[in-house]
C-alpha positions in Angstrom: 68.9 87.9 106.3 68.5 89.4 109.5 69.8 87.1 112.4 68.8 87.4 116.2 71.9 88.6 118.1 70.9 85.8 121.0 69.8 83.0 118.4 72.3 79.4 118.4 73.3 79.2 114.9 74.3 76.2 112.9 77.5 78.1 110.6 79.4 81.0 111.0 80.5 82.1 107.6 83.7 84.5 108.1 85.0 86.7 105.1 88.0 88.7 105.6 88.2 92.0 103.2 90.3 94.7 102.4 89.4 96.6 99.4 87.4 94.0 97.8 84.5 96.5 96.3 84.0 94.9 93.1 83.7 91.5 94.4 82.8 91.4 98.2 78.8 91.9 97.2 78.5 88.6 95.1 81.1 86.4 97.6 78.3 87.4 100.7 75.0 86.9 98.0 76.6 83.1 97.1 77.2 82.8 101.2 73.6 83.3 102.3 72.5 80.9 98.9 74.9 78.6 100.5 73.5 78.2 103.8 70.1 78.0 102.3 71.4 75.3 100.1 72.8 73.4 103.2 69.5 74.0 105.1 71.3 75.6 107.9 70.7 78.6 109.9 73.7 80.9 109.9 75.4 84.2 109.9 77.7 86.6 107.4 80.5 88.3 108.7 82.6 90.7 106.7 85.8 91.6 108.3 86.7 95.2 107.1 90.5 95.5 108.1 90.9 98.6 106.8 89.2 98.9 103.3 89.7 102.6 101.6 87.0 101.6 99.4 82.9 101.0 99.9 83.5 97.1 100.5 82.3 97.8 104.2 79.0 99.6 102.8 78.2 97.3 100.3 78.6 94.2 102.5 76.3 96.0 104.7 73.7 96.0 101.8 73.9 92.7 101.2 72.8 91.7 104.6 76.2 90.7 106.1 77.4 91.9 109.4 80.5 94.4 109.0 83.0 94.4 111.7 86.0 96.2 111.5 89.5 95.1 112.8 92.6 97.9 112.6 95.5 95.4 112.9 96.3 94.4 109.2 97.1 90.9 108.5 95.1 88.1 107.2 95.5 86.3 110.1 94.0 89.3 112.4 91.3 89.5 110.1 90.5 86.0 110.8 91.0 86.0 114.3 88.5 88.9 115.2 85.7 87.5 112.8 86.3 83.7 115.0 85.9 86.0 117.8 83.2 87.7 116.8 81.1 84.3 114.8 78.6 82.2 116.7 78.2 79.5 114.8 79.2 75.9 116.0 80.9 75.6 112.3 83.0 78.1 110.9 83.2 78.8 107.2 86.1 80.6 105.7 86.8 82.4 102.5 87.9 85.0 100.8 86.3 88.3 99.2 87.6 88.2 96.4 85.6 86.2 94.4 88.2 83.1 94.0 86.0 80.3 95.9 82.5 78.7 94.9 80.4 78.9 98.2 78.1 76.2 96.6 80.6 73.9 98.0 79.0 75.0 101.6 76.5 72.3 102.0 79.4 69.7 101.6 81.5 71.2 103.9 78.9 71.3 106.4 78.1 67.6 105.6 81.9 66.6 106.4 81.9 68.4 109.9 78.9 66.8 110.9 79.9 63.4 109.7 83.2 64.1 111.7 85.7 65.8 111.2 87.4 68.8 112.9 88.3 70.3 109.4 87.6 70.5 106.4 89.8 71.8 103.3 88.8 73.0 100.0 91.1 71.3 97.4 91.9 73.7 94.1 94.3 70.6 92.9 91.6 67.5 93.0 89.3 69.8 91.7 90.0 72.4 89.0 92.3 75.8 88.0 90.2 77.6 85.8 92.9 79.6 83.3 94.3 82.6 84.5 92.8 82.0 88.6 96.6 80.4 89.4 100.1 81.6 88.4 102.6 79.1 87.3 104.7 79.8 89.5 102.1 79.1 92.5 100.6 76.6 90.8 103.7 74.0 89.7 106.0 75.2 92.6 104.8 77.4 95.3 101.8 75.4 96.5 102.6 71.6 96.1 106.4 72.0 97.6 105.2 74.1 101.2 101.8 71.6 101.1 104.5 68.7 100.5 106.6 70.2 103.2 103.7 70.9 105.6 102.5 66.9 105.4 106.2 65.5 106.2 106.3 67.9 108.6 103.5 67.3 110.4 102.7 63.9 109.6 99.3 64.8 107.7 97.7 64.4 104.1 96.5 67.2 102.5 96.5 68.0 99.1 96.2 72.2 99.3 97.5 73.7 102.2 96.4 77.1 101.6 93.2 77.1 100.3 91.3 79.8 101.1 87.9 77.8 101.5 88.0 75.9 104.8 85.4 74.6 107.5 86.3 74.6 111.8 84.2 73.6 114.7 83.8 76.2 116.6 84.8 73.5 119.9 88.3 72.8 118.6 89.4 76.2 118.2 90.3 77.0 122.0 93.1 74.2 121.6 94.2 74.9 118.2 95.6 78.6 120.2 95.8 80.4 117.0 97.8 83.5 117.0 99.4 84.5 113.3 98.2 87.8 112.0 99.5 87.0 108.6 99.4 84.5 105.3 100.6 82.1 107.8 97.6 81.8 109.6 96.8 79.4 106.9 99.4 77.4 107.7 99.0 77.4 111.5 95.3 76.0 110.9 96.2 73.0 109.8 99.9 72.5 111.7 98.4 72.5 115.0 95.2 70.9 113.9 97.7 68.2 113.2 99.8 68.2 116.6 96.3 68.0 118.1 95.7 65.2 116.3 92.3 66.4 114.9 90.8 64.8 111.9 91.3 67.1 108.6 89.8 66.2 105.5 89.5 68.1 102.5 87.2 68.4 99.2 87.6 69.0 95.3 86.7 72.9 94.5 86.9 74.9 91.8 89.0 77.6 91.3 88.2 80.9 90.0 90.1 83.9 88.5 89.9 86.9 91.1 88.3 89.9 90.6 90.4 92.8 91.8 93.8 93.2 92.4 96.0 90.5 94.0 97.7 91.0 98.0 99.9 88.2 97.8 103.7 88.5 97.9 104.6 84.9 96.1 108.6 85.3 97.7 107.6 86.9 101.2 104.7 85.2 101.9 106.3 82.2 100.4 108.8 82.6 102.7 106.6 83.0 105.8 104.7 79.9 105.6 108.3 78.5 105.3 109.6 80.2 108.3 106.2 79.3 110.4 106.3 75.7 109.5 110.4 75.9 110.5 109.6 77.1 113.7 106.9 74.8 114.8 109.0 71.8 113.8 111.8 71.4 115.6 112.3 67.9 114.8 113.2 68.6 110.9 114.9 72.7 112.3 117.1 71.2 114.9 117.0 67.4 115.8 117.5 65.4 112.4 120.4 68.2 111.0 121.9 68.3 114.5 121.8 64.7 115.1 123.1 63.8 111.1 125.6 66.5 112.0 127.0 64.9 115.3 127.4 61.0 114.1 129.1 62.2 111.1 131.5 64.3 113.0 132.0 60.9 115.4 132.2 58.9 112.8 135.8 60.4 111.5 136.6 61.8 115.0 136.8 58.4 116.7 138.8 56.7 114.2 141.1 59.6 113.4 141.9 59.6 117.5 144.6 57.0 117.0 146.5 59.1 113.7 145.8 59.7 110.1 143.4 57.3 108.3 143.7 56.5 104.8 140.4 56.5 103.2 139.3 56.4 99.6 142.7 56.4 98.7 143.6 60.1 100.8 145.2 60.0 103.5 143.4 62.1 106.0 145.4 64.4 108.2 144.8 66.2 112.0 142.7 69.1 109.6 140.1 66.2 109.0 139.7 65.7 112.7 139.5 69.3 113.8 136.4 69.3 111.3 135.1 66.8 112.5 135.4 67.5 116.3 133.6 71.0 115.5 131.2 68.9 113.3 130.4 66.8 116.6 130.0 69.9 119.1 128.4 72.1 117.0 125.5 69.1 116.1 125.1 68.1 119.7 124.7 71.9 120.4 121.9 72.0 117.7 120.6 68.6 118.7 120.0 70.1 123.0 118.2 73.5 121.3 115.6 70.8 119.3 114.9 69.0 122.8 114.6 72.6 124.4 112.5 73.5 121.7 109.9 70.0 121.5 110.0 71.1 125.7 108.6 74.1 125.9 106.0 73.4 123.3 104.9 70.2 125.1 104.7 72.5 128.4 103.5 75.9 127.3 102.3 75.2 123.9 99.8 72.4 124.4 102.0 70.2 121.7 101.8 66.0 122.2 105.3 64.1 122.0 104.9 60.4 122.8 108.7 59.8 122.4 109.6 62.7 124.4 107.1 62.4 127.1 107.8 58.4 127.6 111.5 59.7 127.9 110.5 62.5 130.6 109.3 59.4 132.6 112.2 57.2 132.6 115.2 59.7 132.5 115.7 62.6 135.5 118.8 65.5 135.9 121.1 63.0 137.9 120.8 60.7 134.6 122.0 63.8 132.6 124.4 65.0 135.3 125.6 61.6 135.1 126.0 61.3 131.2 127.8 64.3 131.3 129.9 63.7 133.9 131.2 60.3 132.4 131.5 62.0 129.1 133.8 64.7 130.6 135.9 62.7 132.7 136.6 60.6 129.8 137.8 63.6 127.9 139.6 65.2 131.0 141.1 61.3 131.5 142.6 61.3 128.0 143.8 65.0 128.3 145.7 64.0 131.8 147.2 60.9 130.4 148.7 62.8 127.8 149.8 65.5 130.3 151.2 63.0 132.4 153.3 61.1 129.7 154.7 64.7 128.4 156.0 65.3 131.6 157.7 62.2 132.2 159.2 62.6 128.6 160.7 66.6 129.7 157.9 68.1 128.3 159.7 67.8 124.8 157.4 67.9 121.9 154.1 67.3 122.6 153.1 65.3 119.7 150.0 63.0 120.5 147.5 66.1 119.1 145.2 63.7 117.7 143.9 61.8 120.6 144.2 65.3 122.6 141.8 66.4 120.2 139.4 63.6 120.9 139.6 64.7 124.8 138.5 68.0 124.4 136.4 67.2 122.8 134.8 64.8 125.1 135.4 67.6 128.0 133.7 69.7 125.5 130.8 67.7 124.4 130.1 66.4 128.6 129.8 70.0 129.7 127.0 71.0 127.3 125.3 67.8 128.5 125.7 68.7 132.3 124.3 72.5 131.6 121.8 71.3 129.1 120.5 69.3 131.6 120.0 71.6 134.3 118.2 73.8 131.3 115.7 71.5 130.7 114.9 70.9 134.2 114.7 74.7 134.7 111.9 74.8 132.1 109.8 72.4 133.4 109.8 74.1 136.6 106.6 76.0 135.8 105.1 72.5 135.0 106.0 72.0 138.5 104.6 75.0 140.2 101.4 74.5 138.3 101.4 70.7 139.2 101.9 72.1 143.0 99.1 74.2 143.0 97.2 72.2 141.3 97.7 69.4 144.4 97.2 72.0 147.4 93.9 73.9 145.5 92.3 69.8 146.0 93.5 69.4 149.6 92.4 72.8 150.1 89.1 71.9 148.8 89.0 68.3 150.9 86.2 68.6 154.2 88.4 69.4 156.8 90.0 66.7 158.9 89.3 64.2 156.1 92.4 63.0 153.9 92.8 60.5 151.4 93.2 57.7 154.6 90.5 59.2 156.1 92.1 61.4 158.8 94.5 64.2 158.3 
């Protein structure tokens, strides 16, 4: 069991652990039959991330290497054994005795016949009784796995397994950070935006030994809150943008007086709903393209429709928008202005179509500004693009330029 600290190894297999005594021992024994099963050289890390008990010691004795990482988290577990694992595979699982490691050789088999990642499956395979509560089992699991593939636009059956295979070469672009629950989550997310390949394989599913960390409602909720914030399609654009057409879609006929509709008659309250309806969508709808921005420029995200958009639309075309959409608003506001005061300035009583012009005026400023936002964040794009360019001239022979002559 003893590996040479320079030696290129075939898997890495990473075991996070945090007062797993009564199970750690056996989960690194069926590791090491694993990778002699898969005929692979590889490696055992236990990471101890903060165990009051002897699950460092009796790792140790089982012949896996024990490192030990102070920030809790299951996610900072992970991240300091990948840190610390040479293998050009990376197997994960838990200590806790949950996950057969004579899955191993398969998982192996499924890298090397290509793909990025691989997933263990508890739901094609099998729940042994007691491993999975109800509540986990019929809810927790399949709706945030559900919710993770529409998301993200892949097809896995169980999101967070605990059994999983990585190359070790996709990791640097996969940028994983989350310290908790999440991290499972994140995996497989921005494997996704990455368009890696991720394919999973039946498992079975054993009852722990040991007591249980999960939180089902706050962990539950932070997968949710993760896969929230990396989607900002399903956060922001789709409820903004349903949120805006339906507020047009009363505002604009309501602009000329009340409508009668499904046998109502719908008043200037209607309208004032629905102009708030429109603003406050388009508001949400500019945070979603802020949002799919930045990731695409500091996050290493891909957005074909976005970036084909980038290529064809500049500020002046948002200046422009905005400005149009404005001076319509201010044009109906000033006609109405115009006619009060030839009448005296009696009773102002057009309100509905002065509605509809404020909220034009309205809806064309957040365009103008939100268009000067967007161009303020790619202006580090920019810069890097500029520095970029002058490092290559820099590096041209001198008095040589791309015609030749400088």
């Amino acid at each position: 069991m003893d590996v040479d600290p320079g030696a290129t190894l075939k898997v890495s297999v990473v075991i996070p652990c945090l007062d797993e005594e009564r199970a750690v021992g056996s989960v690194v024994d069926d590791a090491w039959h694993g990778l002699e099963a898969a005929g692979v050289d590889g490696e055992v890390i236990v990471v101890d991330n903060g165990s009051t008990d002897r699950s460092a010691e009796i790792a140790e004795e089982r012949g896996a290497r024990v490192v030990h990482e102070s920030r809790r988290g299951y996610g900072s577990a992970y991240l300091r054994g990948i840190d610390e694992a040479r293998g050009e595979i990376i197997v994960m699982v838990d200590a806790d005795g949950t996950y057969p490691l004579d899955m191993l050789p398969e998982l192996v088999r499924e890298i090397d016949e290509g793909a990025d990642m691989v997933l263990g499956s508890r739901f094609q395979g099998s729940i042994k009784a007691g491993a999975m509560p109800w509540s986990h089992r019929w809810i927790g699991n399949p709706v945030l796995t559900a919710i993770l593939n529409v998301f993200f636009g892949v097809k896995v059956s169980d999101a967070h397994c605990g059994l999983r295979a990585v190359r070790r070469d996709v990791l640097p672009a996969l940028r994983l950070h989350s310290t908790g629950m999440e991290f499972a989550s994140e995996m497989i997310l921005k494997a996704a935006k990455r368009n890696l390949k991720v394919t999973d394989v039946p498992i079975d599913y054993h009852p722990r030994i040991g007591d249980s960390k999960l939180n089902t409602v706050r962990d539950g909720w932070r997968h949710l809150r993760f896969m929230l914030v990396h989607s900002a399609t399903f956060l922001f654009l789709i409820p903004g943008a349903v949120l805006f057409f339906l507020g047009l879609l009363v505002l604009i006929p309501m602009s000329t007086g009340p409508v009668h509709v499904f046998g109502f008659t719908w008043h200037i309250h209607a309208m004032i709903v629905a102009s708030t309806a429109t603003l406050v969508g388009a508001q949400i709808v500019q945070m979603g393209l802020f949002a799919r921005t930045y990731a695409i420029l500091y996050l290493g995200d891909r957005d074909e429709v976005i970036e084909k958009l980038w290529k064809r639309f500049r500020l002046e075309h948002g200046l422009l928008l905005g400005g149009l959409t404005m001076l319509a608003g201010v044009g109906i506001i000033v006609g109405i202005f115009a006619d009060w005061a030839y009448g005296g300035f009696g009773a102002l009583a057009r309100v509905y179509p002065a509605l509809l012009g404020l909220t034009l005026a309205g809806l064309g400023i957040q365009i103008v500004f939100a268009s000067f936002f967007l161009s303020v964040l790619s202006l580090r794009s920019d810069f890097d693009e500029e520095n970029a360019a002058t490092t290559r001239r820099a590096e041209e022979p001198v008095g040589v330029g791309p015609l030749g002559v400088r």
